[in-house]
C-alpha positions as CSV (number, residue, x, y, z in Angstrom):
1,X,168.8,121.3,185.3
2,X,172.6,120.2,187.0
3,X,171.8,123.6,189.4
4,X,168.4,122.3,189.7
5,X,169.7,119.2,190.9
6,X,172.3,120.5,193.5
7,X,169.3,122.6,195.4
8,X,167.4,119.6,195.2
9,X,169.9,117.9,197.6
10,X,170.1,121.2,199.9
11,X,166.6,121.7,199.5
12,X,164.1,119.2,198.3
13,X,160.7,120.5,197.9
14,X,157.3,119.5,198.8
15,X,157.5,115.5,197.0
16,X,160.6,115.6,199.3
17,X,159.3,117.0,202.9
18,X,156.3,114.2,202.5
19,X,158.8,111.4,202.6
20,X,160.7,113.2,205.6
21,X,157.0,113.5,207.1
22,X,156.4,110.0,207.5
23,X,153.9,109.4,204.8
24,X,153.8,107.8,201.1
25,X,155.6,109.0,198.3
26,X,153.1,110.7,196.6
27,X,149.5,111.1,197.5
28,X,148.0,109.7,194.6
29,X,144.9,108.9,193.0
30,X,143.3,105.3,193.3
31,X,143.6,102.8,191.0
32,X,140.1,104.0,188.8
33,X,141.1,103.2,185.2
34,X,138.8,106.3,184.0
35,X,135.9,105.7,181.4
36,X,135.6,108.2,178.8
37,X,132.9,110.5,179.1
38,X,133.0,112.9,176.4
39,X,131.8,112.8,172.9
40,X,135.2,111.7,171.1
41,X,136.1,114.4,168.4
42,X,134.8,113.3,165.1
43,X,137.0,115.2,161.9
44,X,135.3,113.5,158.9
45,X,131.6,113.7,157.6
46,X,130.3,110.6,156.6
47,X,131.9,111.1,153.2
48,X,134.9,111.5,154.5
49,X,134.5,107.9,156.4
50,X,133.6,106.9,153.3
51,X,136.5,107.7,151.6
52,X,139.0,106.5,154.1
53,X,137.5,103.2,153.9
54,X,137.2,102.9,149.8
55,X,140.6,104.2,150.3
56,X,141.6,101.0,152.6
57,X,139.7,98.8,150.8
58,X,140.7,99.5,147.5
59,X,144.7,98.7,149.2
60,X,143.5,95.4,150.4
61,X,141.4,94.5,146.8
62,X,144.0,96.2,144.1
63,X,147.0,96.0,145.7
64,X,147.4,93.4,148.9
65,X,149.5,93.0,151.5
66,X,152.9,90.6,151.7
67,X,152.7,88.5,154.1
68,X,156.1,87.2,154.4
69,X,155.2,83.9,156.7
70,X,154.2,80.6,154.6
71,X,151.9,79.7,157.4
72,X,149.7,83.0,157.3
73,X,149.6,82.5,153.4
74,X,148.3,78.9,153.5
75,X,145.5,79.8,156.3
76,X,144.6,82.7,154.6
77,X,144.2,80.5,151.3
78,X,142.3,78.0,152.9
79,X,140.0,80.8,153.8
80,X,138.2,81.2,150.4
81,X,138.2,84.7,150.9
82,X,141.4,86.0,149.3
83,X,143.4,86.3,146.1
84,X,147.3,84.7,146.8
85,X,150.2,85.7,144.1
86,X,153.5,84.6,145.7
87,X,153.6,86.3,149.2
88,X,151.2,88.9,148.2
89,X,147.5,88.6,149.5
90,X,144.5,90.5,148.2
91,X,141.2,90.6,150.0
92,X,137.7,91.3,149.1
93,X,136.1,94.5,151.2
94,X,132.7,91.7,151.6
95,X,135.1,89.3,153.2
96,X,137.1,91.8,155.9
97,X,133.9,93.0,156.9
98,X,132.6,90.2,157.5
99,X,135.6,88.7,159.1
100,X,136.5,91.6,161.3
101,X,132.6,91.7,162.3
102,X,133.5,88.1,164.8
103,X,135.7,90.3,166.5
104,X,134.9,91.5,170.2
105,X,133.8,95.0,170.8
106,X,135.0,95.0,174.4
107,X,137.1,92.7,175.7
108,X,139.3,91.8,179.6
109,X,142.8,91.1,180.3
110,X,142.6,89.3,183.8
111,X,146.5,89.6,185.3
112,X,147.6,87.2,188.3
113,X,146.2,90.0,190.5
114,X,142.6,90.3,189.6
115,X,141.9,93.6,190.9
116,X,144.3,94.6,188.2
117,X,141.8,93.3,185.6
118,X,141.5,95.7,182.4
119,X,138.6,96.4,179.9
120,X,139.8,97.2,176.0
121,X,136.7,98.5,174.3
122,X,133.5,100.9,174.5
123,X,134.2,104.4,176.5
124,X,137.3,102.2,178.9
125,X,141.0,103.8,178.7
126,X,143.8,102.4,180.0
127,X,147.0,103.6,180.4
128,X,150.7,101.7,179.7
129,X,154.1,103.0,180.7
130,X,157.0,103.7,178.3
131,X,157.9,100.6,176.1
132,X,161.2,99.5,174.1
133,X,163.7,101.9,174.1
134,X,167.1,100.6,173.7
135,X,168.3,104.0,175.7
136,X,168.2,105.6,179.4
137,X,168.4,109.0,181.0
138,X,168.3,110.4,184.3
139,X,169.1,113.4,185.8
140,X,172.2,111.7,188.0
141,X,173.4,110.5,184.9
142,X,172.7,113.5,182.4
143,X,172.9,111.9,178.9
144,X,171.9,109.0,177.1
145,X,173.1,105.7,178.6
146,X,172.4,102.0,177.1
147,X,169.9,100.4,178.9
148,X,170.7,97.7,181.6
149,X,168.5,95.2,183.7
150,X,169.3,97.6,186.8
151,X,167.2,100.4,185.1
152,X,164.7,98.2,183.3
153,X,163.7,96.6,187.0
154,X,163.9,100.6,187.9
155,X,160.9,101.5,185.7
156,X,159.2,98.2,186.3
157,X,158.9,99.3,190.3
158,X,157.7,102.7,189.0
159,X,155.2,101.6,186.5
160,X,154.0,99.4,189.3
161,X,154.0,101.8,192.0
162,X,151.9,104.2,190.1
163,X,147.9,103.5,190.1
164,X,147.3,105.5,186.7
165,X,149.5,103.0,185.1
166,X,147.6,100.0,183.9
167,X,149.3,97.7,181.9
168,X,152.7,97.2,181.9
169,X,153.4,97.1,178.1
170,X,156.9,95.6,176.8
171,X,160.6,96.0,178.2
172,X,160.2,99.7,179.8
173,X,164.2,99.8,178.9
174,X,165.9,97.3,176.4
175,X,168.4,95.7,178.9
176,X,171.6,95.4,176.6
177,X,173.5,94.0,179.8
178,X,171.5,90.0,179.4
179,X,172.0,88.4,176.3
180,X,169.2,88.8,173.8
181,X,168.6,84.8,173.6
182,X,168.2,85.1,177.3
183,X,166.8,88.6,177.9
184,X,163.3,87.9,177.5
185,X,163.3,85.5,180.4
186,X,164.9,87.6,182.7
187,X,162.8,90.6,182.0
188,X,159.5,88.4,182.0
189,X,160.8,87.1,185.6
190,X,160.9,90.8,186.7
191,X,158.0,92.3,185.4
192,X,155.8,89.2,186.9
193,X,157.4,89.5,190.4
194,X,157.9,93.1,190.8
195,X,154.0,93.7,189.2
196,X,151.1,92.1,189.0
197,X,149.8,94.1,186.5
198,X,149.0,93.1,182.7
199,X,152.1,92.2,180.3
200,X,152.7,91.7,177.1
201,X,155.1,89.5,174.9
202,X,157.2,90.4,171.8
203,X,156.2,88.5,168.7
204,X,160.1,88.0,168.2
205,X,160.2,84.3,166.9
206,X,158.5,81.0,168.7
207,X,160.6,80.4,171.7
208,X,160.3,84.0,173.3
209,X,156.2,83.7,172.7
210,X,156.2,80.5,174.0
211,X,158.0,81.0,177.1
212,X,156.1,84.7,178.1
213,X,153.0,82.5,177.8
214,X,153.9,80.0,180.4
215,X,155.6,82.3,182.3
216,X,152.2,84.5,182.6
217,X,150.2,81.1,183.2
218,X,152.5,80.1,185.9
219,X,152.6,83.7,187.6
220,X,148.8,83.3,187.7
221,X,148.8,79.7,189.3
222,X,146.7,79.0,185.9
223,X,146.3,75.4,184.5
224,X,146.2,75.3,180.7
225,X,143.1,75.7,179.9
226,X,142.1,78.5,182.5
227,X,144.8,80.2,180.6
228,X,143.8,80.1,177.3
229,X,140.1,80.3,179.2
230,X,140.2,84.0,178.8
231,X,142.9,86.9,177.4
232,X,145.5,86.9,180.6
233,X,148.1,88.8,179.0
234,X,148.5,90.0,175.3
235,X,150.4,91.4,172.5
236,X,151.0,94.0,170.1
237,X,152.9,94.0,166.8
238,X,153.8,96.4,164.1
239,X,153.4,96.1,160.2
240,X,156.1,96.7,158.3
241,X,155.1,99.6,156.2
242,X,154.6,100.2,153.2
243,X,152.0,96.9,152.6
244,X,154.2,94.2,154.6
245,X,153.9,91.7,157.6
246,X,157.0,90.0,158.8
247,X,157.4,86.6,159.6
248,X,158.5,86.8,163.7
249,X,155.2,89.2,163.8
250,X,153.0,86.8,162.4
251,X,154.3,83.6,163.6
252,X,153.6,85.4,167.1
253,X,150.5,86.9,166.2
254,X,149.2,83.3,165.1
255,X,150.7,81.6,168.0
256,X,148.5,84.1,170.7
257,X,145.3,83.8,168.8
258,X,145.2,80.0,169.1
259,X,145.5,80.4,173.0
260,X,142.8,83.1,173.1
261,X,144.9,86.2,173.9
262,X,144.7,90.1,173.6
263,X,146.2,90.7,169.8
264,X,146.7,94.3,169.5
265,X,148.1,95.5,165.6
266,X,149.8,98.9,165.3
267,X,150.7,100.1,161.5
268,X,153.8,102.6,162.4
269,X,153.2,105.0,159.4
270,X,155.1,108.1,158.7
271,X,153.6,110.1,156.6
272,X,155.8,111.3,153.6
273,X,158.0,108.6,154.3
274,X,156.4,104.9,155.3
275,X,153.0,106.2,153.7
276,X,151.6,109.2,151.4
277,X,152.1,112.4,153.0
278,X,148.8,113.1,153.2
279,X,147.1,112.5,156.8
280,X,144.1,110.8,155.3
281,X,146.1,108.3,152.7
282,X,148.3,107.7,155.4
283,X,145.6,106.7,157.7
284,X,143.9,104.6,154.9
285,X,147.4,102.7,154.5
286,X,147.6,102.1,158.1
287,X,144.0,100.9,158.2
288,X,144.8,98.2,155.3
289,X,147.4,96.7,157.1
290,X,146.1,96.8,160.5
291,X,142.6,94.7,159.2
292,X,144.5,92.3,157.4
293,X,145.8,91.3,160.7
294,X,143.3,91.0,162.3
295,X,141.1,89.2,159.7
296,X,143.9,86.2,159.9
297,X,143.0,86.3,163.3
298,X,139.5,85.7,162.8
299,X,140.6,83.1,160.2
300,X,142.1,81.3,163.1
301,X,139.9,82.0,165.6
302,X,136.8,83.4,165.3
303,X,136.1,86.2,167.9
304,X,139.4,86.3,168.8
305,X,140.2,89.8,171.1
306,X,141.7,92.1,168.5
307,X,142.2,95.5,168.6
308,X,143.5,98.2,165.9
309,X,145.8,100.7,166.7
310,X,147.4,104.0,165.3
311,X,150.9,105.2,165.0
312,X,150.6,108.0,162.1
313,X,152.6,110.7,162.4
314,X,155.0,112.4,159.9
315,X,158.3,113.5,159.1
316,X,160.5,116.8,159.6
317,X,161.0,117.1,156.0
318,X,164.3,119.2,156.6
319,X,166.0,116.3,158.2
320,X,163.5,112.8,157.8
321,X,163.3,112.2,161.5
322,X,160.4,111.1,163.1
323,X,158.1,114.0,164.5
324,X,155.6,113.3,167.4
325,X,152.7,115.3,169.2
326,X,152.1,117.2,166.1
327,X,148.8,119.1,165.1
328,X,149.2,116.4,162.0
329,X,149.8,113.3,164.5
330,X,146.5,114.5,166.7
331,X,144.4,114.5,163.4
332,X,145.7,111.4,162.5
333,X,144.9,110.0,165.8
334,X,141.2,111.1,166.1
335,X,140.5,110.3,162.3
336,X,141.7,106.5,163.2
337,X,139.2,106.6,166.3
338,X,136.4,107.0,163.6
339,X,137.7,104.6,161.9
340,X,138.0,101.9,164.5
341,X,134.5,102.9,165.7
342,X,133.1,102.4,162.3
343,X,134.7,98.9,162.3
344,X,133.6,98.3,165.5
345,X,137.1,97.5,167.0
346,X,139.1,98.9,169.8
347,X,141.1,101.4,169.5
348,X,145.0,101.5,170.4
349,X,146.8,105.0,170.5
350,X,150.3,106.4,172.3
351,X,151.7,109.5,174.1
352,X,154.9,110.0,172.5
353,X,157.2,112.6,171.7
354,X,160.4,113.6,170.0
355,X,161.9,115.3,172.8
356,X,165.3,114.5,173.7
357,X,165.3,115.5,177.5
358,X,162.5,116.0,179.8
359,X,161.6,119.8,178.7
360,X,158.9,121.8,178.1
361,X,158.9,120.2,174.1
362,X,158.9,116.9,176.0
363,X,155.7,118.0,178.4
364,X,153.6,119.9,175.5
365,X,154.2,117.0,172.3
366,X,153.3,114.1,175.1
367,X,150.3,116.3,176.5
368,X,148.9,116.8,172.8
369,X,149.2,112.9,172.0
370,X,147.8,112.1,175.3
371,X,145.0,114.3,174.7
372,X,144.5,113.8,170.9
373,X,144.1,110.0,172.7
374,X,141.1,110.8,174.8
375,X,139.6,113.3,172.1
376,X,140.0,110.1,169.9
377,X,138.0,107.9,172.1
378,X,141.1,105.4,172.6
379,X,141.1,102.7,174.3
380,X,144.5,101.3,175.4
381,X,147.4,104.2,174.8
382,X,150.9,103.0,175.0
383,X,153.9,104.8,176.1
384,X,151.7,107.1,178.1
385,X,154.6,107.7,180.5
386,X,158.4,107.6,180.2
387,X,159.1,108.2,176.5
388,X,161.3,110.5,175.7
389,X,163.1,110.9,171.5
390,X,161.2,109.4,169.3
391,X,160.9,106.0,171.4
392,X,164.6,105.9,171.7
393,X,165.1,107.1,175.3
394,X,163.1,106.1,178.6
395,X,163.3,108.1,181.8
396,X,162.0,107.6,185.0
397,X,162.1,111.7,184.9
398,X,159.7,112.0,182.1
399,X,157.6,108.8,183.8
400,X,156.8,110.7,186.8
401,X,155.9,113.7,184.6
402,X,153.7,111.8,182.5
403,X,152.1,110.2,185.0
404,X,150.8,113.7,186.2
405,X,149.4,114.6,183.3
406,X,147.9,111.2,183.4
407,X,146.1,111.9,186.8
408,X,144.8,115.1,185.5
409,X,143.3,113.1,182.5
410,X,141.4,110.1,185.1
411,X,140.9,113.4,187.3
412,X,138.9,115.0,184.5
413,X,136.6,111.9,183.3
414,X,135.7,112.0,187.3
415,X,131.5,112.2,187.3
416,X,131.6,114.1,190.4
417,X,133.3,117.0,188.0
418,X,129.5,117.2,186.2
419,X,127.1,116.3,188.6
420,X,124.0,118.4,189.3
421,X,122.8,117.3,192.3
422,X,120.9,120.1,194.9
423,X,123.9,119.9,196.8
424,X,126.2,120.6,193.8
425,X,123.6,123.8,192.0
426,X,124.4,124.7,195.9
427,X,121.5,127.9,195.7
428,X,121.3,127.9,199.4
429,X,125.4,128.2,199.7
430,X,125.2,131.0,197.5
431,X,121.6,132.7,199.3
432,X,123.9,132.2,202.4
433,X,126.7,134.3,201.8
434,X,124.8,136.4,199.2
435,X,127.0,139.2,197.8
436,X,128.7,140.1,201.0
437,X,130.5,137.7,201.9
438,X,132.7,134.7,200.4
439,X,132.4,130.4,200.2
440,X,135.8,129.5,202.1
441,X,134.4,129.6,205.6
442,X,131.0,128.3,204.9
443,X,129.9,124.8,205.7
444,X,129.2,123.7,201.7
445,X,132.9,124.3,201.1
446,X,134.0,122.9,204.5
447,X,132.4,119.7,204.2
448,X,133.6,119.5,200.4
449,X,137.2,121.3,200.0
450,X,139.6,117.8,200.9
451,X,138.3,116.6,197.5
452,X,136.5,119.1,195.3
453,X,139.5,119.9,193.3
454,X,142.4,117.8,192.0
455,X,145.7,117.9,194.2
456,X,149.1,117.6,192.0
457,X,151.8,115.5,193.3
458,X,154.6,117.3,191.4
459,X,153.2,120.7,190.2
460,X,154.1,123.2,192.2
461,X,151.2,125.6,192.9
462,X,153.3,127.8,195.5
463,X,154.2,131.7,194.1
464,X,157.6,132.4,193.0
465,X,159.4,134.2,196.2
466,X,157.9,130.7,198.1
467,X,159.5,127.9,195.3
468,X,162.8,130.1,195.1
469,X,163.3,130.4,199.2
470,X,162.3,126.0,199.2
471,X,165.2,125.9,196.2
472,X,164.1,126.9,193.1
473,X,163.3,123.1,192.4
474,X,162.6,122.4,188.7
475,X,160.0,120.0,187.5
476,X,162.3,117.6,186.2
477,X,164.4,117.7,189.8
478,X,161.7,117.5,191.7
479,X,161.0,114.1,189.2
480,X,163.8,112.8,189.9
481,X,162.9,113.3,193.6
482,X,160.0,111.6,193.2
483,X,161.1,108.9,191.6
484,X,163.9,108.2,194.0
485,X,161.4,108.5,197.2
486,X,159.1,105.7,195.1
487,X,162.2,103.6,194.0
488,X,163.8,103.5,197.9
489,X,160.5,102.3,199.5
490,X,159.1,100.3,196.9
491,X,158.0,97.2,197.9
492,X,156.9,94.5,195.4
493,X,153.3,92.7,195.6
494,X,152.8,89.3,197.2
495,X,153.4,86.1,195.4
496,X,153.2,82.8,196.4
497,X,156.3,80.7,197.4
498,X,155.6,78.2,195.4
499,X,154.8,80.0,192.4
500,X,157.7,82.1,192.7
501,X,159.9,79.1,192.6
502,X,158.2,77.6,189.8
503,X,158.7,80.4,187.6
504,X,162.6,80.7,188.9
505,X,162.9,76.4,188.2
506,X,161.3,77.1,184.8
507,X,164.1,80.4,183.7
508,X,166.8,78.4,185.1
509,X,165.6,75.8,182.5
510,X,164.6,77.4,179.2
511,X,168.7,79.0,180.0
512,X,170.0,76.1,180.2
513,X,168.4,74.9,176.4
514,X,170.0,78.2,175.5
515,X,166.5,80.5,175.3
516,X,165.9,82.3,172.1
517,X,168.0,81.6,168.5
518,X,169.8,85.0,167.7
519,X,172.0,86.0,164.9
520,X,175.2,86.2,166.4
């Protein structure tokens, strides 16, 4: 990769010679979040659904779930619809079903930009970049760094630059450089100037829920009650597994569903380690505490926006890490898309890997858990692009990568791919040149050939004696390329004046009362 890297900067390559050219970056697709048109791939027989469920059920009836917040426990005892020992909560299969039935379907999150709406739910997919790693790494640099804000704003630009990004999910980079009582203000303050795409906020205690709330109501110029009108921006949160909710998850979690927000829960299950190592006990466990989530949701607010997500995967048994991409993971994956279907929830999924740099194991683990995504009939997937070891490491390398493979995806849900028209059988195109002859010349293909096929922004398609006398650029230099073109010319969307200095006025204030409590 270094050699890579030196012809780059004698060289450049075809991502490089369009920026000399004059034109954009990249020549990219439109912003088109794609709608899945294929039959999702269905693993389990209807016994098997049954089983998975019994098998969730059972957790939530025998066994229960802690939920380690006072609040949740009283409003779920209020409820009438649960059995509460201490912090431990069972809950009758009758009463989940009938509380996850209030939940939406389909649901919209409407960002400051409109034309940036979303839809979470029947055949939709959308796509977020890379979210939480404490870590960096770029080719100029060439090992893992600590994040800072300089690098977080870095991925920001690049996760708004690129249309087959869709939401921009937490803090693409942890920023270790700001304070962590302060850190969420700062990096809210980014992400709403230099996007105006959909955001989240971390349910990490009161004050930084609170604050990403009125931050995204101000950024949309929304009054109160237009903002909790309608999901504007949502969140996601984790279980802590085996059988636990924390109390910052909850208190968030509760906190969004009174103001009508997106609520996204995502069990991180292991299997043979945070769950049974068996694909479909681990999916059952995940299942249990994912609807107990949402049904204190419903408890709150009936029909809030919730939607279920997946993170089972397993172990490397030699050494316990965390393993990602695997033919287990992509099972696990499609099974919960049955699942959520059969709940009639939408469905959350990721593209991860456990890659440490962006390689080959990097491009083929990320392409099976983006695929197992669409084969799973998911609706939102996080970390579709820029994830790189197990969540740990982000790379604007491995964004730009992803982000190809991401293209190809919307590329292949395109109607135009299946469409039968006269014109597309094309009989007289082939009477025409018959078995003589051939279809470039012919006025069929002429009329067709700028956008019959998909064009790749950083493949190259050329044979080898052509890449080697352009460089010899590898993919992940010609990334880095990429990303540097983008990053140079970015330009951030408009915002008002006035809203701008609103949101500025109301950081500079919430630093001043000292943000967020930490612990140290």
């Amino acid at each position: 990769m270094a050699d890579a890297a030196k012809r780059r900067r004698r060289g450049g390559g075809h991502a490089g010679n369009a920026a000399r050219r004059g034109l954009s970056v990249i020549e990219q697709m439109p912003w088109a979040p794609p709608v899945n048109m294929d039959r999702p791939v269905e693993p389990l027989d209807e016994a098997g659904i049954a089983a998975i469920h019994d098998g969730a059920m059972r957790i939530l009836e025998e066994i229960g779930i802690e939920f380690l917040n006072p609040e949740a426990v009283e409003i779920l005892r209020g409820s009438g619809g649960c059995i509460i020992v201490g912090e431990n909560v069972r809950m009758g299969r009758d009463f989940v079903m009938e509380m996850i039935a209030k939940a939406p379907a389909e649901w919209t999150i409407t960002p400051r930009n409109p034309d940036r709406q979303i839809t979470i739910g029947g055949r939709n997919m959308v796509f977020g970049n890379v979210s939480s790693p404490p870590n960096y790494w770029d080719l100029a640099i060439g090992r893992k760094v600590p994040g800072t804000r300089v690098m977080c704003r870095d991925l920001l630009k690049l996760s708004h630059y690129f249309n087959c990004i869709h939401f921009v999910g937490g803090y693409p980079v942890e920023p270790q450089d700001i304070h962590a009582s302060v850190r969420h203000l700062d990096v809210l303050y980014d992400k709403l100037t230099l996007t105006d795409k959909v955001t989240h906020a971390y349910c990490l205690g009161r004050e930084r829920v609170e604050d990403v709330m009125e931050m995204v109501r101000i950024a949309g110029g929304l009054s109160h009650e237009a903002f909790d009108a309608q999901p504007r921006m949502y969140t996601n949160i984790n279980s802590t597994s085996p059988l636990k909710h924390d109390y910052p998850m909850l208190d968030g979690w509760m906190r969004i569903a009174r103001r009508n927000q997106g609520l996204v829960v995502t069990p991180f299950t292991l299997a043979g380690a945070m769950a049974p190592v068996t694909m479909s006990g681990a999916v059952a466990l995940s299942l249990a505490e994912g609807l107990s989530a949402v049904v204190l949701a419903q408890v709150i607010r009936p029909g809030a926006c919730c939607a279920i997500g997946t993170f089972t995967s397993n172990v490397d048994m030699k050494t316990g890490a965390p393993a990602f991409g695997t033919p287990e993971y992509m099972r696990a994956t499609q099974m919960t898309g049955q699942m959520a279907r059969f709940y009639g929830l939408p469905m959350r999924a990721s593209g991860v890997c456990a890659a440490n740099v962006p390689d080959g194991q990097a491009v083929w683990e990320t392409s099976n858990s983006l695929w197992s995504a669409v084969q799973a009939g998911a609706n939102m997937v996080y970390h579709a692009a820029g994830w790189l070891e197990g969540g740990l490491i982000a790379s604007p390398e491995k964004l730009v990568m992803d982000c190809e493979i991401l293209q190809h995806i919307q590329r292949y849900m395109d109607p135009m791919l299946t469409a039968t028209t006269p014109d597309d059988i094309a009989f007289d195109a082939v009477r025409d040149v018959g078995d003589k002859g051939h279809f470039f010349g012919i006025q069929h293909t002429q009329d067709r050939y700028t956008t019959a096929f998909y064009q790749p922004f950083l493949s190259d398609w050329r044979n080898y004696e052509s890449w080697e006398a352009s460089g010899g650029i590898w993919t992940a230099a010609r990334a880095h390329q990429v990303a540097g073109d983008i990053l140079a010319r970015f330009e951030p969307p408009p915002m008002d004046e006035a809203i701008r200095e609103e949101l500025e006025a109301f950081v500079a204030r919430r630093k001043a009362e000292g943000g967020a409590p930490t612990d140290f």
